[in-house]
MDTraj code that builds the backbone (N, CA, C; nanometers):
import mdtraj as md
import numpy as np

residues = "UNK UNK UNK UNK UNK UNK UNK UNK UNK UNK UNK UNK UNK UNK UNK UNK UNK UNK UNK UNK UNK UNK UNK UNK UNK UNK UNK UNK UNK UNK UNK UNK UNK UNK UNK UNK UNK UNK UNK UNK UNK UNK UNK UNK UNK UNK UNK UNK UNK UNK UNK UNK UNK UNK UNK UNK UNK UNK UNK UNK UNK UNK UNK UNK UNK UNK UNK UNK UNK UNK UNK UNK UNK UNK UNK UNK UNK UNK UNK UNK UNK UNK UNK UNK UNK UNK UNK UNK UNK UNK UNK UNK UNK UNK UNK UNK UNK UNK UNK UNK UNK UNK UNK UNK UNK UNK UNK UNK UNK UNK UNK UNK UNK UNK UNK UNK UNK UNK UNK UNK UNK UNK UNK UNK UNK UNK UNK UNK UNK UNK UNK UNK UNK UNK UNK UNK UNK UNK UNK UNK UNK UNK UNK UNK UNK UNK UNK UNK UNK UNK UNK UNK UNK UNK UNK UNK UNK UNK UNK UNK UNK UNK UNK UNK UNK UNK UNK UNK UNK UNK UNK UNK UNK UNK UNK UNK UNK UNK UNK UNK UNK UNK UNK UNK UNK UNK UNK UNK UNK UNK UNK UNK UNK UNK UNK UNK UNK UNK UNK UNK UNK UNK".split()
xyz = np.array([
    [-5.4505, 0.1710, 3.8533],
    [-5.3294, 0.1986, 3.7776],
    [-5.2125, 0.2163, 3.8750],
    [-5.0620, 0.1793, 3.8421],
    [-4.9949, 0.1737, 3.9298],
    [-4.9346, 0.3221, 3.9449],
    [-4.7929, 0.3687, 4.0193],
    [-4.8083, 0.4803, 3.9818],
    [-4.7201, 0.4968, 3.9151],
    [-4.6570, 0.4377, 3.8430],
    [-4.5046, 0.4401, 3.7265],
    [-4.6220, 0.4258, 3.5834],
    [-4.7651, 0.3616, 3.6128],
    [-4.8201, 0.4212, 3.5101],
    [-4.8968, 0.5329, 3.4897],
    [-4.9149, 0.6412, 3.6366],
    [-4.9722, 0.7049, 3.6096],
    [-4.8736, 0.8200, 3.6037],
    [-4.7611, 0.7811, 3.5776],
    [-4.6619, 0.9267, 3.5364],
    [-4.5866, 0.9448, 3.4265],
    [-4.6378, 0.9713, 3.3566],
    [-4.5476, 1.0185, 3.2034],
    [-4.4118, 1.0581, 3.2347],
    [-4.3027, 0.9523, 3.2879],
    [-4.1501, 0.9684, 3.3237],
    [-4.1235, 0.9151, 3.2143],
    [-3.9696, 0.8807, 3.1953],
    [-3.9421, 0.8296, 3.0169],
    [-3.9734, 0.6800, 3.0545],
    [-4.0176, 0.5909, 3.1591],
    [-4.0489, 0.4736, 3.1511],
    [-4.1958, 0.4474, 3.0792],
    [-4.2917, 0.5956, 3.1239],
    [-4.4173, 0.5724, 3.0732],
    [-4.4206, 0.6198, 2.9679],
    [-4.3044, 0.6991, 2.8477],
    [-4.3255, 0.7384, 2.7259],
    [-4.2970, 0.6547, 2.6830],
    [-4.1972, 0.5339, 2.7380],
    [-4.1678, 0.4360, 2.6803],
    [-4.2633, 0.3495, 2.6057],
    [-4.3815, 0.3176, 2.7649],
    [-4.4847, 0.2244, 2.7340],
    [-4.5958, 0.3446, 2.6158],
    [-4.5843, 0.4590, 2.6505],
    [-4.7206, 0.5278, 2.5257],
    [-4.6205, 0.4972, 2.3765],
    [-4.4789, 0.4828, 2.3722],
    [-4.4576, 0.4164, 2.2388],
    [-4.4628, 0.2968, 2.1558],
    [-4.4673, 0.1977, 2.2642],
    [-4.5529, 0.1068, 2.2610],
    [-4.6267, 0.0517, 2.2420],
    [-4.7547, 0.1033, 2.3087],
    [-4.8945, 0.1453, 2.2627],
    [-4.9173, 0.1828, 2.1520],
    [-4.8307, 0.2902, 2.0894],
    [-4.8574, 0.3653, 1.9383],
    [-4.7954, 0.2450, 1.8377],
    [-4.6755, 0.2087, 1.8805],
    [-4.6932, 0.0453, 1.7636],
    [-4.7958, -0.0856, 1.7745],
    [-4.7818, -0.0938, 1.9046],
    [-4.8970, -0.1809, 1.8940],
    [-5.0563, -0.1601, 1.7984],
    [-5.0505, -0.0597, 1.8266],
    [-5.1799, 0.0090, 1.7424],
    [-5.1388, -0.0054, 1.5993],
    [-5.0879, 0.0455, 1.5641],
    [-5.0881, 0.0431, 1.4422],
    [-5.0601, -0.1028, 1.3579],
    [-4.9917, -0.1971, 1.4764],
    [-4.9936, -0.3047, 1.3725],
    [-5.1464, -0.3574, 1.4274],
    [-5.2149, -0.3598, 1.5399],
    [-5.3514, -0.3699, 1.5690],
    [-5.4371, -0.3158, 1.4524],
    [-5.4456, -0.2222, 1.4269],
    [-5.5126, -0.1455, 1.3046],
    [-5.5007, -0.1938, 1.1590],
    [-5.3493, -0.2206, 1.1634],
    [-5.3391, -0.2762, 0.9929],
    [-5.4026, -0.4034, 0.9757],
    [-5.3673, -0.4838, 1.1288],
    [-5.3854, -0.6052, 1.1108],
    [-5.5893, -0.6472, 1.0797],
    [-5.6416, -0.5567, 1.1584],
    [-5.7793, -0.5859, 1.1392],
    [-5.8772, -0.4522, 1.1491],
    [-5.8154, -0.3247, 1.1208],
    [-5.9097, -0.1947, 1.0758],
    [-5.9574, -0.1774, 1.1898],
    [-6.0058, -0.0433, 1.1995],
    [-6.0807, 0.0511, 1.2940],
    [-6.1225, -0.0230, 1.4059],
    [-6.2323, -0.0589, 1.3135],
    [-6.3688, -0.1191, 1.3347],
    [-6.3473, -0.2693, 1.4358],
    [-6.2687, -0.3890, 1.3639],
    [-6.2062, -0.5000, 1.4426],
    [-6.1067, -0.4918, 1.5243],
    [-6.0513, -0.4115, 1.5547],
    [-5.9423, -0.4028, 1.6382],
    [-6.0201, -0.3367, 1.7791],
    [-5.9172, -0.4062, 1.9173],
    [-6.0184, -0.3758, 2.0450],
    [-5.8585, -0.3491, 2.0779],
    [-5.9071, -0.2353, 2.2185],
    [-5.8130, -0.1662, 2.2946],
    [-5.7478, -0.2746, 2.3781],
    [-5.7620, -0.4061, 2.4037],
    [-5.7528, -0.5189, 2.4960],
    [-5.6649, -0.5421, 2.3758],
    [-5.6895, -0.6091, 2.2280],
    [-5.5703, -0.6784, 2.1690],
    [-5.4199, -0.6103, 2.1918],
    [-5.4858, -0.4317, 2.2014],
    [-5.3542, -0.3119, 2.1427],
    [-5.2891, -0.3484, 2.2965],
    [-5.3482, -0.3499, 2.4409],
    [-5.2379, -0.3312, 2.5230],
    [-5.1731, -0.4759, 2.5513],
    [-5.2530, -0.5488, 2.4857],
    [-5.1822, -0.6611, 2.5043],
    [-5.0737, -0.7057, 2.3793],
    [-5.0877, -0.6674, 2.3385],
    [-4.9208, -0.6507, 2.1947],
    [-4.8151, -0.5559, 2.2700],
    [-4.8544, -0.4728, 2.3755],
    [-4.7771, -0.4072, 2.3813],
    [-4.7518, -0.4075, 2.5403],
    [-4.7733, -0.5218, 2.5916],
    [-4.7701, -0.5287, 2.7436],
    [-4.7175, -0.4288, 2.8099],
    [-4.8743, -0.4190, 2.8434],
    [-4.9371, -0.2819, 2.9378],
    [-5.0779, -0.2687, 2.9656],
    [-5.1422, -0.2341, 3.0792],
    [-5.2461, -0.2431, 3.1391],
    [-5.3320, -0.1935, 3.0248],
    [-5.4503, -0.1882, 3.0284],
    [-5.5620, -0.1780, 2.8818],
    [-5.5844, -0.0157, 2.9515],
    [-5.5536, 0.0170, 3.1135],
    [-5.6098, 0.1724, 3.1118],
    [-5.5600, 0.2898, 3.0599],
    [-5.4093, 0.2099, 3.0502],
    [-5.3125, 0.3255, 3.0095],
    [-5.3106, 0.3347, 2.9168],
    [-5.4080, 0.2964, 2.8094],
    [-5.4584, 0.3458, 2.6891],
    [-5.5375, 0.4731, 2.6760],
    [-5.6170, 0.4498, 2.7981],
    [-5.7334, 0.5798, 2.8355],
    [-5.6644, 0.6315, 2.8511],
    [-5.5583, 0.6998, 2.9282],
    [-5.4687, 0.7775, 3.0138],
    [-5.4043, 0.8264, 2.9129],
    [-5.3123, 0.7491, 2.8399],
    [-5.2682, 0.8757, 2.7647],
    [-5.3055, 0.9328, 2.6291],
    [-5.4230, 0.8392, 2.5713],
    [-5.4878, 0.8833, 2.4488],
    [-5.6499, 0.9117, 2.4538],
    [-5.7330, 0.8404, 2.5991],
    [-5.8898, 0.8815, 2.5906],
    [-5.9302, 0.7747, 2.5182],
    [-5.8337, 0.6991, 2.4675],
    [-5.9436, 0.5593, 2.3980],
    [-5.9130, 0.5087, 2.2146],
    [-5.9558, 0.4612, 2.1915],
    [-5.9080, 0.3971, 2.0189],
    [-5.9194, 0.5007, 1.9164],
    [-6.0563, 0.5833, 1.9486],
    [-6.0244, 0.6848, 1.8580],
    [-5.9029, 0.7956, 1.8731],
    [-5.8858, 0.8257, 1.9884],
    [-5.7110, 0.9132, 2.0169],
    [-5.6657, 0.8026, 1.9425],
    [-5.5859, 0.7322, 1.9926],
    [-5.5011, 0.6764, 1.9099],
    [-5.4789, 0.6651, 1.8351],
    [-5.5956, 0.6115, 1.6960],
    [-5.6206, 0.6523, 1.6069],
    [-5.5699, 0.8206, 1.5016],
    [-5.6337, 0.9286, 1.5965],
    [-5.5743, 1.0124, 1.5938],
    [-5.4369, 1.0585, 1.5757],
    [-5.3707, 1.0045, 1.6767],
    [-5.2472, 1.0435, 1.7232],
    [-5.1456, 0.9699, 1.6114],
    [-5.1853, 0.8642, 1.5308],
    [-5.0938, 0.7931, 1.4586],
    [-5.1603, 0.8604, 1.3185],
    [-5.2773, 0.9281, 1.2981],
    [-5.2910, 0.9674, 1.1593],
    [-5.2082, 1.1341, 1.1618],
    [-5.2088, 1.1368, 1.2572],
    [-5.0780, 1.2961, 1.2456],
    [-4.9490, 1.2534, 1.2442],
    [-4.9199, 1.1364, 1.3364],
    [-4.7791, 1.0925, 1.2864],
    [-4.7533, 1.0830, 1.1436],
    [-4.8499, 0.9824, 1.1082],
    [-4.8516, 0.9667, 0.9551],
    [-4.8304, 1.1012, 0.8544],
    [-4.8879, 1.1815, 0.8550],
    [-4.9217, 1.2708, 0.7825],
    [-4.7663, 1.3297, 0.7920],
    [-4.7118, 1.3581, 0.9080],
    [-4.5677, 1.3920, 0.9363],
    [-4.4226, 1.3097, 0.8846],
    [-4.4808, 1.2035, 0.8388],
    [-4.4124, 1.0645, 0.7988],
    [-4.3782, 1.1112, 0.6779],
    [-4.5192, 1.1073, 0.6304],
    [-4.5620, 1.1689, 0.4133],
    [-4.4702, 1.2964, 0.3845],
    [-4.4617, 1.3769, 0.4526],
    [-4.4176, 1.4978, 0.4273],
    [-4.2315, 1.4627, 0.4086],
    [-4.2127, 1.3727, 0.5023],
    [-4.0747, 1.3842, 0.4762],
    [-3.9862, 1.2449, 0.3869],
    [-4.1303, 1.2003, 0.2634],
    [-4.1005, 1.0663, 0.2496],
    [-3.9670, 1.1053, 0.1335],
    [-4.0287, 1.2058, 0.0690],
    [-3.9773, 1.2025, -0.1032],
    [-3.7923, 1.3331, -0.0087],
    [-3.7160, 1.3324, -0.0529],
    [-3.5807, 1.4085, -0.0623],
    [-3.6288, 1.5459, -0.1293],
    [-3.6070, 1.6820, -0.0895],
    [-3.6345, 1.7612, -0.1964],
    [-3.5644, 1.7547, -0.3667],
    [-3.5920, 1.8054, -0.4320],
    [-3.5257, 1.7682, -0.5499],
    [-3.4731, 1.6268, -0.6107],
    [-3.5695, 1.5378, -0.5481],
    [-3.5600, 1.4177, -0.6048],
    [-3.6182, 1.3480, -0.7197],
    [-3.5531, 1.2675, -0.8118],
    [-3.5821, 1.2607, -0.9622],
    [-3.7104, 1.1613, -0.9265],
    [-3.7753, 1.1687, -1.0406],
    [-3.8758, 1.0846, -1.0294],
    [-3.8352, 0.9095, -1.0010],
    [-3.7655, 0.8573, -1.0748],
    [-3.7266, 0.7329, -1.0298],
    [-3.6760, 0.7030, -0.8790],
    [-3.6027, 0.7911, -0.8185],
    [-3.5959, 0.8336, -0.6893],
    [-3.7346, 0.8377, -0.6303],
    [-3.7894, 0.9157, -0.6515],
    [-3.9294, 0.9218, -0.5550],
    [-3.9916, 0.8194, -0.5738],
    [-4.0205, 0.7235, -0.6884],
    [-4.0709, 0.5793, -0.6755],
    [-3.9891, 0.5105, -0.5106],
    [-3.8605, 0.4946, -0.5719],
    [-3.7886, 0.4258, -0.4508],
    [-3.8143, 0.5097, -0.3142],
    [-3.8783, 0.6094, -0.2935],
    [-3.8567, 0.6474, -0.1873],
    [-4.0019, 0.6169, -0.1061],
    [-4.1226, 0.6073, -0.1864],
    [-4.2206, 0.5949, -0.1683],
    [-4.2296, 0.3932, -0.1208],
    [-4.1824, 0.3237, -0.2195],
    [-4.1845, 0.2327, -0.2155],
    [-4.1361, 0.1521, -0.0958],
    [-4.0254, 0.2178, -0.0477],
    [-3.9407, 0.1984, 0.1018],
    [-4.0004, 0.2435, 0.1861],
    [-4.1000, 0.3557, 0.1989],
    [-4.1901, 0.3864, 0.2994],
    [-4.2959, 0.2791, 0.3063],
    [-4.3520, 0.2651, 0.2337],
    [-4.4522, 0.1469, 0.2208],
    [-4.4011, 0.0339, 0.2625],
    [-4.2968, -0.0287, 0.2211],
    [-4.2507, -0.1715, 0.2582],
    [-4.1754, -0.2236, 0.3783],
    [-4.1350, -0.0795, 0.4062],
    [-4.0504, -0.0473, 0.5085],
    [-4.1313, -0.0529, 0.6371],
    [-4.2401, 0.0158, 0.6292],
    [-4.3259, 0.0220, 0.7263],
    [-4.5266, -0.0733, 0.7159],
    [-4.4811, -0.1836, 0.6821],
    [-4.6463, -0.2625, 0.6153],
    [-4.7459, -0.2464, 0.7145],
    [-4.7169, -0.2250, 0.8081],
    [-4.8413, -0.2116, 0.9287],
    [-4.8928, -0.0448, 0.9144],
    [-4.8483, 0.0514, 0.8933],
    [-4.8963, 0.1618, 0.8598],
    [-4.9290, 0.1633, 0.7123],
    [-4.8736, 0.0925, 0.6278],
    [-4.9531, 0.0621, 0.4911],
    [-5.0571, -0.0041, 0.4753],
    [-5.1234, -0.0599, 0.5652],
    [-5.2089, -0.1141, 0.5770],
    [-5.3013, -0.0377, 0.6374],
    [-5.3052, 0.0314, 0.7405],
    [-5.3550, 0.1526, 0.7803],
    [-5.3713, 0.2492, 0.7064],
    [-5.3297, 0.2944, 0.5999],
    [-5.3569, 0.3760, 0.5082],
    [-5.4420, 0.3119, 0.4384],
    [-5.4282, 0.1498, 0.4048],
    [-5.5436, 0.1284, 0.2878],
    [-5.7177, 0.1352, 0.3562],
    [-5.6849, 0.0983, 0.5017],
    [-5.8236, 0.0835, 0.5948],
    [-5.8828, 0.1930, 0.5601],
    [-5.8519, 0.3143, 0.5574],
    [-5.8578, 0.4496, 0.5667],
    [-5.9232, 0.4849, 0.4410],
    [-5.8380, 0.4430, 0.3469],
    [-5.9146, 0.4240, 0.2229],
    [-6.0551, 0.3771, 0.1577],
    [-6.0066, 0.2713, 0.2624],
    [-6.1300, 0.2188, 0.2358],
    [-6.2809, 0.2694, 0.3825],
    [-6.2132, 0.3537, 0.4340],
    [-6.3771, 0.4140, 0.4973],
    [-6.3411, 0.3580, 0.6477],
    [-6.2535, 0.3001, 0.6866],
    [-6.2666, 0.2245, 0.8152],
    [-6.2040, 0.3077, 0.9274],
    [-6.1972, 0.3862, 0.9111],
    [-6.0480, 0.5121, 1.0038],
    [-6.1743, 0.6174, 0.9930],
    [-6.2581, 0.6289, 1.1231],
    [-6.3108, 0.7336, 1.1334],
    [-6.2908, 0.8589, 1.2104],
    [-6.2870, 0.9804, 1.1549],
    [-6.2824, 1.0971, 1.2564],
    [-6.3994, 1.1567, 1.3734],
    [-6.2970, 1.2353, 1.4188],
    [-6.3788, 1.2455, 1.5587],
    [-6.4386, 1.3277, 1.5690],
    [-6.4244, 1.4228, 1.4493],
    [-6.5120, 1.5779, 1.4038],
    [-6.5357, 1.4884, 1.2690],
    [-6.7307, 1.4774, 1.2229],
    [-6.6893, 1.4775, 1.0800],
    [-6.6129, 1.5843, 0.9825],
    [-6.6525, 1.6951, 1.0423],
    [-6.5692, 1.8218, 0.9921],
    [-6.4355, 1.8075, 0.9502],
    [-6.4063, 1.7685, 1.0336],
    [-6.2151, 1.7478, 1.0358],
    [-6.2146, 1.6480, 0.9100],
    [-6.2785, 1.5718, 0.9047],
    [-6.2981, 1.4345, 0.8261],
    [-6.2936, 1.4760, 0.6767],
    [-6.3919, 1.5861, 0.6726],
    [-6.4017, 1.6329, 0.5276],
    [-6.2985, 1.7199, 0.4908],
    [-6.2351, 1.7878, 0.6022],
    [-6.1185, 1.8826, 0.5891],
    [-6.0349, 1.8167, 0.4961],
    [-6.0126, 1.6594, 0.5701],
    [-5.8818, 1.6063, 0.5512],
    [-5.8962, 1.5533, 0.4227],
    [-6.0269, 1.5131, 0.3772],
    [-6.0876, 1.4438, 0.2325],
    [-6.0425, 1.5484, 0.1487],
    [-6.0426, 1.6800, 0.1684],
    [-6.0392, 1.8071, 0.0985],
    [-5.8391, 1.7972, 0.0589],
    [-5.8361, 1.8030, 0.1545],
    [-5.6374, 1.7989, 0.1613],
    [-5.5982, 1.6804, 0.0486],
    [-5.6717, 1.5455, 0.0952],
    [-5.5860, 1.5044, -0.0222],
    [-5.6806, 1.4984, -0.1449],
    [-5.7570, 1.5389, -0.1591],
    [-5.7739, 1.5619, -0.2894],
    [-5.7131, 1.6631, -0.3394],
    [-5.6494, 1.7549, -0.2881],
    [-5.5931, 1.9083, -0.3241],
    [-5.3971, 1.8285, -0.3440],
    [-5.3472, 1.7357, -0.2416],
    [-5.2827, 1.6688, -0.2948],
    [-5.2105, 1.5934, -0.4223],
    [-5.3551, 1.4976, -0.3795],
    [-5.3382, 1.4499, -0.5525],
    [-5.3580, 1.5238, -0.6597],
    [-5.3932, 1.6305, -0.6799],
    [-5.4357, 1.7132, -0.7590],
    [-5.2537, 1.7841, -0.7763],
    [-5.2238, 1.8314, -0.6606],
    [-5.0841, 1.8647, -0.7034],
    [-4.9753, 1.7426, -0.7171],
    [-4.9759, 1.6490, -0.6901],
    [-4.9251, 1.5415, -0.7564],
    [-4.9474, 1.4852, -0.9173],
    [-5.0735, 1.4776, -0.9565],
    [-5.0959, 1.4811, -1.0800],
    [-5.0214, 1.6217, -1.1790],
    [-5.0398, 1.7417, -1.1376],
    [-4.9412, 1.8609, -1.1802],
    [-4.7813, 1.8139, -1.1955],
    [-4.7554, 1.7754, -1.0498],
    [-4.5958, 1.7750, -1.0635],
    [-4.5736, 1.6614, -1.1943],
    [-4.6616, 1.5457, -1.1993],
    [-4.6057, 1.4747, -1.2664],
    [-4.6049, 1.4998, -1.4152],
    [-4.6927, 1.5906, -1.4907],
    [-4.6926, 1.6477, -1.6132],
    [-4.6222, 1.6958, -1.6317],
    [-4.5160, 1.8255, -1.5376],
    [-4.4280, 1.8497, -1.5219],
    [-4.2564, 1.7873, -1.5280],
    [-4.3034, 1.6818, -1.4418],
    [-4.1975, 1.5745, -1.4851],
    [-4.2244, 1.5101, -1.6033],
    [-4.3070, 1.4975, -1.6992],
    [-4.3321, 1.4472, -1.8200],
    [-4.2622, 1.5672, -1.9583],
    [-4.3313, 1.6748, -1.9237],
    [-4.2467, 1.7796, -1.9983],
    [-4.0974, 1.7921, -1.9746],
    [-4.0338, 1.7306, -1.8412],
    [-3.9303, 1.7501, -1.8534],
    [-3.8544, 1.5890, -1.8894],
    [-3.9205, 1.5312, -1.9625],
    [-3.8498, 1.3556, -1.9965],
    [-3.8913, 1.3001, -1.9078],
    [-3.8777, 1.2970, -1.7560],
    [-3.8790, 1.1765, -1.6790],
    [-4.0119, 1.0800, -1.6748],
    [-4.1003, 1.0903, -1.7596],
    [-4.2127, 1.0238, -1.7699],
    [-4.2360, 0.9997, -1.9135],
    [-4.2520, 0.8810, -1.9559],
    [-4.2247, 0.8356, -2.0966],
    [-4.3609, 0.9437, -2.1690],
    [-4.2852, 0.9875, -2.2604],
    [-4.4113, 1.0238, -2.3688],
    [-4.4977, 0.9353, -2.4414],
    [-4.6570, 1.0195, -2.4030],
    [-4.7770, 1.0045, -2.4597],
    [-4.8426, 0.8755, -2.3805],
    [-4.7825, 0.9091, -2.2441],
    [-4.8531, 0.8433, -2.1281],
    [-4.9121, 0.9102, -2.0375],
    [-5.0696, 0.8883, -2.0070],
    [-5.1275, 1.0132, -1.8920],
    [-5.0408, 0.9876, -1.7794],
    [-5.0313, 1.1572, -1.7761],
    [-4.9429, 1.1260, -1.6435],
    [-5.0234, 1.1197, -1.4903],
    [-5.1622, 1.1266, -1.5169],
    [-5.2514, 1.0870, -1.3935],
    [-5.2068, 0.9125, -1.3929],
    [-5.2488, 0.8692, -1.4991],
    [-5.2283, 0.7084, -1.5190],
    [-5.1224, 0.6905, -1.4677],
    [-4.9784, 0.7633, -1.4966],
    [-4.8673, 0.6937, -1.4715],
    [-4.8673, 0.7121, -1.2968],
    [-4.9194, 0.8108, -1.2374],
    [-4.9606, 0.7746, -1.0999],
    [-4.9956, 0.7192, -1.0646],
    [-5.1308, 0.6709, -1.0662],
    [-5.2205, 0.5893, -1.0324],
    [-5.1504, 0.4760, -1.0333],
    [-5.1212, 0.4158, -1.1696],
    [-5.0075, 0.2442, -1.1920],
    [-4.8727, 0.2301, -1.1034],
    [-4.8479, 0.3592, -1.0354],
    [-4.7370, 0.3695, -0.9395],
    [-4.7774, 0.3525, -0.8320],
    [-4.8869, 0.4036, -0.7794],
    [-4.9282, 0.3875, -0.6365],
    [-4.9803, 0.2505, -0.6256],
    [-5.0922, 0.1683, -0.7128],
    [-5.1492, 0.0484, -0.7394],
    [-4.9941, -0.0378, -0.7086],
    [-4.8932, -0.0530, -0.7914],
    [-4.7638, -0.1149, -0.8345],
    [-4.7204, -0.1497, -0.6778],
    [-4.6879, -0.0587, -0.6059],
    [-4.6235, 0.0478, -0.4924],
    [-4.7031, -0.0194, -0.3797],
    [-4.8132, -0.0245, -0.3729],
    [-4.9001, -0.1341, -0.2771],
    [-4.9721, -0.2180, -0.2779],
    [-4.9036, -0.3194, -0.4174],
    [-4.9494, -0.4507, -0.4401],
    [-4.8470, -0.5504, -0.3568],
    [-4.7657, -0.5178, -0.2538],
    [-4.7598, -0.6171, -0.1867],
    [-4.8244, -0.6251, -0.0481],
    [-4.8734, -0.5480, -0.0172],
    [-5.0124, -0.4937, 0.0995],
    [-5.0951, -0.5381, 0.0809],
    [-5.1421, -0.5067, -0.0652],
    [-5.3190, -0.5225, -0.0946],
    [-5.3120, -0.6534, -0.1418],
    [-5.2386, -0.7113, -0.2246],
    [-5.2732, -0.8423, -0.2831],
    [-5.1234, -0.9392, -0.2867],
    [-5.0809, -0.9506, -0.1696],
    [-4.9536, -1.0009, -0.1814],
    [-4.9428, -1.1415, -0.1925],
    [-5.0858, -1.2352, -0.2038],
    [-5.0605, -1.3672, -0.2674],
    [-5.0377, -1.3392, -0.4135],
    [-5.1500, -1.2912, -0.4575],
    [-5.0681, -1.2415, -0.6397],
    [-4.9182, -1.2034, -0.6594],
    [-4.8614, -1.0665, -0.5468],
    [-4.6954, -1.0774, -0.5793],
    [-4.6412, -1.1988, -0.5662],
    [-4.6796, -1.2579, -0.4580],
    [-4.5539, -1.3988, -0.4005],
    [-4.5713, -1.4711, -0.5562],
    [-4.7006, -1.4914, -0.5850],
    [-4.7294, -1.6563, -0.7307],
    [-4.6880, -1.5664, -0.8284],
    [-4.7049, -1.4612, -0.8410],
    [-4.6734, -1.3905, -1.0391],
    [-4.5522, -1.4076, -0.9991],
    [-4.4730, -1.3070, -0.8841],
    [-4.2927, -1.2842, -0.8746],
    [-4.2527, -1.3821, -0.8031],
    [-4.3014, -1.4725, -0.7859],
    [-4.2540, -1.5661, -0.6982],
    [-4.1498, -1.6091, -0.5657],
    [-4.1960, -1.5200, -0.5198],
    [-4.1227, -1.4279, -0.4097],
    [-4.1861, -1.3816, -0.2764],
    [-4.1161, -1.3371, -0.1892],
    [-4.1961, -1.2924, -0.0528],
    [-4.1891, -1.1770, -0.0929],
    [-4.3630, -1.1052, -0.0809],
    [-4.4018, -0.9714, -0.1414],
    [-4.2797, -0.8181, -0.0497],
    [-4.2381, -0.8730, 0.0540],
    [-4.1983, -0.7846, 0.1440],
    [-4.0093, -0.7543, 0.1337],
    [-3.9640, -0.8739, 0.0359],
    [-3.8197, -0.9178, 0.0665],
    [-3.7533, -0.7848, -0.0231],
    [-3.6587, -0.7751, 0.0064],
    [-3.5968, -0.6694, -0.1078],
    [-3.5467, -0.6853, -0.2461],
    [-3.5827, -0.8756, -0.2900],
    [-3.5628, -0.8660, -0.4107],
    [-3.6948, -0.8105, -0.4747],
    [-3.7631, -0.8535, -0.4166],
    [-3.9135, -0.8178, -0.4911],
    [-3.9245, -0.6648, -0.4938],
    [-3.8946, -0.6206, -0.3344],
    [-3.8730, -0.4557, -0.3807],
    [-3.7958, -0.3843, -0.4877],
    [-3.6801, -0.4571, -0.5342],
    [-3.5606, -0.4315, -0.6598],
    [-3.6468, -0.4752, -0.7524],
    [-3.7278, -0.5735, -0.7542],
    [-3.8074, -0.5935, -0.9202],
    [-3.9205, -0.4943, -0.9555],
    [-4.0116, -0.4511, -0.8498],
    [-4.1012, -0.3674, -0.8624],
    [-4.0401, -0.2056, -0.8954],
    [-3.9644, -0.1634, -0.7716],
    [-3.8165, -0.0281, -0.8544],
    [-3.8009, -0.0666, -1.0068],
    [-3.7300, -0.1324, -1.0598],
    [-3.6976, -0.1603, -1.1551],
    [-3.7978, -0.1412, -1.2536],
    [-3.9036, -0.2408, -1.2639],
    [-3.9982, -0.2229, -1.3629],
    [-4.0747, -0.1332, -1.3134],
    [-4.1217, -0.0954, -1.2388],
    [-4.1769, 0.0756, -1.2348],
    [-4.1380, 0.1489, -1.3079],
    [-3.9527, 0.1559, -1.3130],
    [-3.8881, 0.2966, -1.3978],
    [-3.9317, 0.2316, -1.5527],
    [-3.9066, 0.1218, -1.5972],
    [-3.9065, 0.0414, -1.7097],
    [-4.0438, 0.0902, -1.7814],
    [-4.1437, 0.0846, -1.6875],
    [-4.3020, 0.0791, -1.7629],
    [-4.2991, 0.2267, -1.7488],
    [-4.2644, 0.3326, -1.6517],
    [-4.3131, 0.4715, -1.6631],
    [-4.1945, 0.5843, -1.7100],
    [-4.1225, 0.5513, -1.7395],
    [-4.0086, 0.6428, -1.8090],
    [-3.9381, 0.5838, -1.9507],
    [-3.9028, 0.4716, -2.0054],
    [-3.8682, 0.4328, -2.0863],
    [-3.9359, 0.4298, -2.2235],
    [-3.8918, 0.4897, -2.2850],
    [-3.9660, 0.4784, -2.4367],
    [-3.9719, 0.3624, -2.5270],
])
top = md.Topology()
chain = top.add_chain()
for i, resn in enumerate(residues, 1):
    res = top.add_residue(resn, chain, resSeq=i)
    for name in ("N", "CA", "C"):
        top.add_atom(name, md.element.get_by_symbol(name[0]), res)
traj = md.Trajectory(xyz[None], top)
């Protein structure tokens, strides 16, 4: 290793930021499991050690971008923001950022493993305690109008989040149904739109 890489000066935080995008579009692009520490430093030209060095290897990294994340979530929604608002705000996080949306679905789907199973179940525990208060708020927002009556308001979640990352999960279906690039901002204005249309409108 040279020694401008073995010193965390702002040239080498530079390259560990680097590294942390590279990863993550490494990760979205092919999960946990398919992605090698050789593709990540090479997206992000930089030696493959200085991966070890400043994270210990794929699972740090890993790590280190699911706390970013988690820090991301927290500040997605505005406080006191209306529900049609928090669609758009959610939706711009997602589209805004597709390589960490994609990383979230890996995750989902089992491919993002922890390094304590402990921690693992912790975190299984969190968002289920999550969604659980998300499903609340939104009954809440139903008693107060913003969610059309005599619609579950678990459902009207669920069809928001599904809605919200159907251009991630199945974005040949967005492009042929909307006929459109799943990522462009008209398609983001049609999905906003009919989101509020199907979950607030009577």
């Amino acid at each position: 290793m040279s020694p401008e890489e073995r010193q965390p000066d702002e040239r080498g935080q530079g390259a560990r930021e680097r590294v942390l995008a590279a990863a993550v579009a490494e990760f979205g692009a092919k999960g946990y499991s398919g992605a090698r520490t050789a593709g990540i430093a090479a997206r992000a030209g930089v030696n493959q050690q200085l991966i070890s060095y400043y994270f210990g290897g794929k699972q740090g990294l890993l790590d280190e971008l699911r706390r970013r994340w988690q820090e991301v979530q927290s500040e997605i929604v505005p406080p006191g923001a209306s529900f049609a608002e928090s669609l758009g705000a959610h939706l711009d996080a997602t589209l805004d950022r597709p390589d960490w949306a994609r990383l979230v679905v890996w995750q989902a789907l089992g491919d993002c493993p922890f390094t304590d199973p402990e921690e693992g179940r912790r975190h299984a525990e969190r968002q289920r305690e999550a969604m659980a208060a998300a499903v609340a708020k939104a009954r809440r927002r139903q008693e107060d109008g913003e969610i059309r009556g005599g619609l579950d308001p678990a459902f009207a979640l669920l069809a928001a989040y599904a809605i919200i990352f159907a251009p991630i999960t199945m974005p040949q279906f967005v492009r042929d149904i909307l006929g459109g690039d799943p990522l462009s901002p008209e398609t983001r204005q049609v999905l906003h739109t009919q989101l509020i249309k199907l979950l607030t409108e009577d």
